[in-house]
N, C-alpha and C positions, 0 to 999 in steps of 0.2 A: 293830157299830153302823153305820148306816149313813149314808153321804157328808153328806147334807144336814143331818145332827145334828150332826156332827163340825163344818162348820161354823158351825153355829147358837153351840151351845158357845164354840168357840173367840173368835166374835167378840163375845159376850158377853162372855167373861175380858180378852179385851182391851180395852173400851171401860168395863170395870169398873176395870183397873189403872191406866191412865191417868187415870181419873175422882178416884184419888186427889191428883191434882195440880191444882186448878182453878183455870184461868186464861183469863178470857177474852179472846176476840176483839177487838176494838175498832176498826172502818174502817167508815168511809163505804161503803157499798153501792154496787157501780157500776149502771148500766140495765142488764139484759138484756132486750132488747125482740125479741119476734119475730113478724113477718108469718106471718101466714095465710090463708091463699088457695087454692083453687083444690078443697079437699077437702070432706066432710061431717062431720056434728058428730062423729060418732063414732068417726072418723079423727083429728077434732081433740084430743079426748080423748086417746088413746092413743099422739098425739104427744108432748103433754104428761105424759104419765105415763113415760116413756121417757127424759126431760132430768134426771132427778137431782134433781129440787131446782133447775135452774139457772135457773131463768126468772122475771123477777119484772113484763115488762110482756110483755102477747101484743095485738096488732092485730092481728083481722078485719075484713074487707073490710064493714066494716055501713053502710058512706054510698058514694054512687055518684050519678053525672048522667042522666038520660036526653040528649036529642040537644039539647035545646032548654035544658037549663041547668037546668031543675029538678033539688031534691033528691029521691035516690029512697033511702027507710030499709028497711034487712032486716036489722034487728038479732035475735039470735039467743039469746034468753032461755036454754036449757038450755045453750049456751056459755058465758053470761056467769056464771050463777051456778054452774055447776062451778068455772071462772076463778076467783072468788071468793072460792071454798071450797079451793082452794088458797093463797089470799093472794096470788093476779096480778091486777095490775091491769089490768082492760083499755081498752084505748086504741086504738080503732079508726083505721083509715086510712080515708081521706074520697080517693076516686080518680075523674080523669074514664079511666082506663084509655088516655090516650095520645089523645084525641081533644081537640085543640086547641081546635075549634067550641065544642061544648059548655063546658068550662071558662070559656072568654072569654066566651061570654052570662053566667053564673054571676057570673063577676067585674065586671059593669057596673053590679051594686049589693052589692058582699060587706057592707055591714049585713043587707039579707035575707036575707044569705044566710048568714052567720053566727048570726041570729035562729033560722033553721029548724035550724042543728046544736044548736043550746045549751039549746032544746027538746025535741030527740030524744037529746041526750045526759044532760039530766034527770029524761025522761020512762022512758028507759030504766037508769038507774042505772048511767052508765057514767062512766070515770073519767076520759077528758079524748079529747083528739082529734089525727090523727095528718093533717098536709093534704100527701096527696103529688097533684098537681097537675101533670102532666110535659108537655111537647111544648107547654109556651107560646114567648115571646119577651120581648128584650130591656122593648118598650114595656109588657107587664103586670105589668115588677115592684114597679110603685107598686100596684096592686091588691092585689096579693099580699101586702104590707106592715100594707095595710089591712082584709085580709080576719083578718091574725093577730092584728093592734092589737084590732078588735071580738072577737073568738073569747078573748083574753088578759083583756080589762077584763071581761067577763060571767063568766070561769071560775074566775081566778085567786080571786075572794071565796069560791067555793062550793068552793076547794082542790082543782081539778080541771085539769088538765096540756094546754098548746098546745105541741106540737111539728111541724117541718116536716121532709120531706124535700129535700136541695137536693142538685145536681150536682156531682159533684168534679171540682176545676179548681186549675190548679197557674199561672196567669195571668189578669189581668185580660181578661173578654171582653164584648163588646156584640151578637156573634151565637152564633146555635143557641140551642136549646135552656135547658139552663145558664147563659144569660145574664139568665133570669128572676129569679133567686133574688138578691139584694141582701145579702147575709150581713150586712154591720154592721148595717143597718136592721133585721134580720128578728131578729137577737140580739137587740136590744132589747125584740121585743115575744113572742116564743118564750119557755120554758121549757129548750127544745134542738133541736135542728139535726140531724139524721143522713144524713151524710155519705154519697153511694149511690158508694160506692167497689168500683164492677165495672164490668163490661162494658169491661175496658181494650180487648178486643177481645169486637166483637159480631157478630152476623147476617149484615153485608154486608161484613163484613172477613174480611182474611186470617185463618190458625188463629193465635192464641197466647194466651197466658194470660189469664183474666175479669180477674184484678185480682194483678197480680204484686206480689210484696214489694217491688222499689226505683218501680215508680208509684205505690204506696198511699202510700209515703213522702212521695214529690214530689208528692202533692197535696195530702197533710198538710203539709207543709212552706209552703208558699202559705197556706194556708185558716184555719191559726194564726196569720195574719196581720192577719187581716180583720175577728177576731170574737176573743172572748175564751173560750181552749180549751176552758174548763169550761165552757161553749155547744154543745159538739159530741160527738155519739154516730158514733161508725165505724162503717157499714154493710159490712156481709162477705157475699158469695157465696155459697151452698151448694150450688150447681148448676155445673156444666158445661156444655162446648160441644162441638160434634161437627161436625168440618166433614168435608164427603166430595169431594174433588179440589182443596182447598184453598177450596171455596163452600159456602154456605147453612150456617152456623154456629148450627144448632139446640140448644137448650137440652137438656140429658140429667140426669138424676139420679144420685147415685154409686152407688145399687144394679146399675145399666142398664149404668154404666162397668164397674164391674167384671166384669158377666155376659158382656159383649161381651170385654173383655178375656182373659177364661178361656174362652171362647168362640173365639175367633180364634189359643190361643195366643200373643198377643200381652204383652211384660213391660211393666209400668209403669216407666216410666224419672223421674227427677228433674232437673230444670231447675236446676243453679246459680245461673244469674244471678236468676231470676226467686223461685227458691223454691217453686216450684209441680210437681204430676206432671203426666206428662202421657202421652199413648199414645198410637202408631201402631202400622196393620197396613195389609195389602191383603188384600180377598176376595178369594172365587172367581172372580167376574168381572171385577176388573181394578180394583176402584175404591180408592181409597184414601180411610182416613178417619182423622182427628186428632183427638184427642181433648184437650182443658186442660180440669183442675180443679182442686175442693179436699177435700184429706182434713184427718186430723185435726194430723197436720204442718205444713204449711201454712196452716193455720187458727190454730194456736199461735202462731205467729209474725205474726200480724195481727192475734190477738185481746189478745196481749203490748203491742200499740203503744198500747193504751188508757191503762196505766201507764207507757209511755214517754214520750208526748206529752202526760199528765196532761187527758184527755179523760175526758167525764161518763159513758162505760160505749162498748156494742157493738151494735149491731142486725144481724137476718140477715132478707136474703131469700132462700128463704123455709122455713118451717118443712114437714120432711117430705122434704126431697132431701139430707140432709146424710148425711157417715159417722158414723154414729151412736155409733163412739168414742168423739168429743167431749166426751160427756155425762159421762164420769169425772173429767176436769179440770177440764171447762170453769169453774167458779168460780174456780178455782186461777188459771188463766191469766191471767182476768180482774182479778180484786181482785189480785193483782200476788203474790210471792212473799212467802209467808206467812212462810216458817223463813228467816232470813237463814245458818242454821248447812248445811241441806241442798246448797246450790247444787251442780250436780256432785258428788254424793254417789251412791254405786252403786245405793245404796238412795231417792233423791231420789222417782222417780217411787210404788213403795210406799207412802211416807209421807205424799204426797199424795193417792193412792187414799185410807186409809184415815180420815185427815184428812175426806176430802171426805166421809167413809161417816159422819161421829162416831163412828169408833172409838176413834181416837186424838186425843188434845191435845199443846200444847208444854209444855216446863219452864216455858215463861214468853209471852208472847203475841210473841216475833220468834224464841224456840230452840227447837227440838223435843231438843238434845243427844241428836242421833242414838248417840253411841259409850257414852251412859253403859249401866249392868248393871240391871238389876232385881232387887230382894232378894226372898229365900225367901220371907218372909212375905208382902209384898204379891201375888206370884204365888199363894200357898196360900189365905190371907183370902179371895182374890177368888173362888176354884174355891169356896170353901165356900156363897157369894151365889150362883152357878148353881145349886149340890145343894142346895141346903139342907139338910145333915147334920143329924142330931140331935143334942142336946149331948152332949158326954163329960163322962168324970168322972174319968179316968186321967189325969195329967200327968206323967210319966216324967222331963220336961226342964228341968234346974237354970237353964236360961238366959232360960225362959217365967215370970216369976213373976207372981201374980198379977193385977197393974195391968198387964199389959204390954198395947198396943193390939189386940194379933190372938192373944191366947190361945184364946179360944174356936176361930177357924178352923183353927187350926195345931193342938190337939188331935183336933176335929170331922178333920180329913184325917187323923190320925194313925191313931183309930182304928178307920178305915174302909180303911188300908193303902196310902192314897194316898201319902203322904209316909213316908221314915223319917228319923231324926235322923244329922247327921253323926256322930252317936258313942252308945251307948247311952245318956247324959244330958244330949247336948246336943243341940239342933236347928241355932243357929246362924241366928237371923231375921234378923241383920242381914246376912250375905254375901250378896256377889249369885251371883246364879241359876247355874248352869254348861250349858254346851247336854247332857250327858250330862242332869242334873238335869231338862229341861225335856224333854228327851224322856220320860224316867220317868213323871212329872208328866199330862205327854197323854195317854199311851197309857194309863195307867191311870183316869185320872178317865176317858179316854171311852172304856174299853174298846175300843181300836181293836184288831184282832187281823187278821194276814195269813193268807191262805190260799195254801200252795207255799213252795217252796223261801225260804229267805233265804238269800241274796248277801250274806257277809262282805265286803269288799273296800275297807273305808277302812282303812290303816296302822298307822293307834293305834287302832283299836279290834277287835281279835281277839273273837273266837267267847268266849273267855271271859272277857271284859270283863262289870263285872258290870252293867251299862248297855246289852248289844249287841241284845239281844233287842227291848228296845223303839226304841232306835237304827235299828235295820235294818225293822222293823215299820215306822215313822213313813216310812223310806226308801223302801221296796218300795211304798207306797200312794202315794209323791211329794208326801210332804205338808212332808218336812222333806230337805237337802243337806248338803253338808259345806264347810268353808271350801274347799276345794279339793276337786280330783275326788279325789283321792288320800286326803285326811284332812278327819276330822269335826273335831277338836282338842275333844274332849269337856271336857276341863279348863277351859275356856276359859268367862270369864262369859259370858254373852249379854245380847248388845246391843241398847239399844231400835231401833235398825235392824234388825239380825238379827228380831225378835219382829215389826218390822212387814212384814217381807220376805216371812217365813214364812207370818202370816196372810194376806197378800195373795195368793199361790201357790195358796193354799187356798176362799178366797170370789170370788176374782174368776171 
């Protein structure tokens, strides 16, 4: 049988045995909002298709200034209603792209100019508006206030979302840039705030980290001051920087980092203080170049501060430069830890994977009881929902009577040769599973068979073990280990960790 049946199968029995336990979810959704820019629609697609499920606001660039302050609209119908049809909302960014001119004309009547979004955001069926407005000053942040106040009282009735992007800043300031943004003010007339927590080092600076873990702190730490937290989304990085003789800190993508890296034989090395990778090398000709980013490590650990600091979700710029990793946790990360039983658990990351896939549920919505067994029956019942066996009519086992819940499946496997009974008249539905058992169990419902030699070579389990054949088969394809390198310990129940360890090994 081959790889991708095997498992197809598999994750089916697994998200069937689980399903005998049902217990839902229950939290608050955080934002996962993410920019988009700079690609075409069909790239934007295929971004999107690639996040898992994890995305539930996406902002394209559909509002922009020309030079004089007009609004100019390229809203993108077959974006929006893809978005849509995934259940993202979309919430465009409204940008003057860093041209200060234009914005400030803009802003010397934001009723009009608020008038002309709220039009082109009704007329287009979009779901609210995202005003990132950069490279103003101190004096425009009453404008700016004003521009949210009208954009909030027209949208908020039509149940459609005002959010700003603002500077992260770890002190009160009255120049640059970041001294636009008013955060108490702007809390008030927003929906959320997202925090552009990078560029700790940018373009005309030195090399070192976009947005290290102890500065994202220290501007969170400030900014949860000013505004009330659950007002602020944490904007995260996905891009990198490249500086070459310690100048011109150009933006790179992590696919670009890594090809140069393996490219230059260069090792990624890891920043302690900062929490971030980072790489150096020197060419051929002499020059040196620096690399900070962020992977999916570092990314964990800032997209974690969300439920640290009790902040209303996460935003990335920008969708399409990230390691694409991410996308296995990243809800996990986000909505904060699910299983309070997992933490540090060997098996912790598996059962998040598969968690995150709906294969698996908890005992209850905060334990998944990673160490508990699985009984015969619920493992057998569930193989019977894949095959759908015909019914039997044999029942050999005094310990199956009639009314029991899983008779049919547990004869259905019986006799079809799937299963045998611990004894010729009993089956024994209530023990739990044994890992000798669940290899039997695999290898026979999905006919897995090896081709070559099998390699006896765990302790307790000899060549004449009556379990070794399918043991070593499940071995030899890498689909199943042993508690140690040395021994399987086949006697041994199997654990809902162990089961989600396994599956994971196998579909990821």
């Amino acid at each position: 049988m081959c790889r991708n049946l095997i498992k197809k199968c598999i994750t089916l029995l697994l998200l069937l045995t689980f399903a005998t336990i049902p217990i839902p979810i229950s939290s608050a959704e955080k934002i996962s909002f993410m920019y988009l820019y700079g690609e075409q629609t069909q790239t934007y697609i295929e971004l999107i298709n690639k996040t898992n499920g994890a995305v539930n606001v996406a902002s394209p660039n559909f509002f922009e200034l020309d030079n004089n302050g007009n609004l100019v609209v390229k809203v993108d119908k077959t974006l929006t209603d893809f978005l849509h049809k995934k259940s993202i909302k979309v919430v465009p960014f409204f940008s003057n792209h860093w041209n200060q001119k234009s914005a400030q004309l803009a802003l010397q009547n934001p009723q009009k100019l608020a008038d002309d979004l709220v039009t082109a955001i009704n007329n287009h069926n979009l779901d609210g508006i995202n005003i990132d407005l950069e490279n103003l000053t101190y004096h425009d942040r009453t404008a700016l206030v004003e521009l949210a106040g009208f954009l909030k009282n027209k949208l908020a009735p039509l149940g459609k979302t005002v959010s700003i992007a603002v500077g992260a800043v770890d002190k009160p300031t009255t120049s640059g840039w970041k001294a636009a943004y008013d955060l108490k003010a702007l809390s008030r007339v927003v929906d959320y705030m997202i925090i552009m927590a990078y560029d700790q080092h940018w373009e005309t600076s030195g090399p070192g980290p976009v947005a290290g873990l102890d500065w994202v702190k220290k501007q969170l730490d400030y900014m949860v001051t000013q505004a009330p937290r659950e007002k602020f989304v944490l904007g995260i990085p996905f891009y990198g920087r490249v500086w070459t003789n310690g100048q011109n800190g150009t933006g790179i993508l992590y696919n670009n980092i890594i090809k140069a890296a393996q490219d230059n034989n260069a090792a990624i090395q890891w920043h302690q203080q900062y929490q971030s990778p980072f790489v150096k090398y020197t060419k051929a000709d002499g020059s040196v170049k620096e690399i900070w980013f962020e992977n999916a490590q570092s990314l964990e650990k800032k997209i974690r501060l969300v439920n640290t600091y009790g902040l209303k979700g996460v935003a990335a710029w920008r969708l399409g430069q990230e390691d694409t990793s991410i996308w296995v946790n990243f809800s996990t990360w986000l909505n904060g830890h699910i299983f309070k039983d997992i933490a540090g658990h060997w098996a912790e990351n598996d059962i998040l994977y598969l968690h995150q896939q709906n294969i698996v549920k908890g005992r209850d919505a905060s334990h998944f009881a990673p160490d508990a067994g699985v009984t015969r029956a619920e493992a057998v019942s569930l193989l019977s929902r894949i095959f759908q066996w015909e019914t039997a009519n044999t029942n050999p086992f005094t310990d199956i009577p009639d009314d029991y819940w899983a008779k049919e499946p547990i004869l259905q496997a019986y006799n079809h040769t799937i299963i045998r009974g611990i004894s010729a008249d009993k089956f024994g539905p209530e023990q739990k599973l044994t890992r000798a058992q669940l290899a039997v169990i695999l290898q026979r419902a999905f006919a897995i068979e090896f081709e070559g030699q099998l390699k006896y070579d765990f302790q307790d389990v000899p060549a004449n073990h009556w379990a070794a054949y399918e043991i070593y088969t499940l071995k030899s394809k890498g689909l199943i280990s042993g508690r140690t390198s040395e021994k399987y310990v086949p006697d041994s129940p199997v654990t809902r960790a162990e089961l989600a360890a396994m599956v994971a090994r196998i579909i990821k």
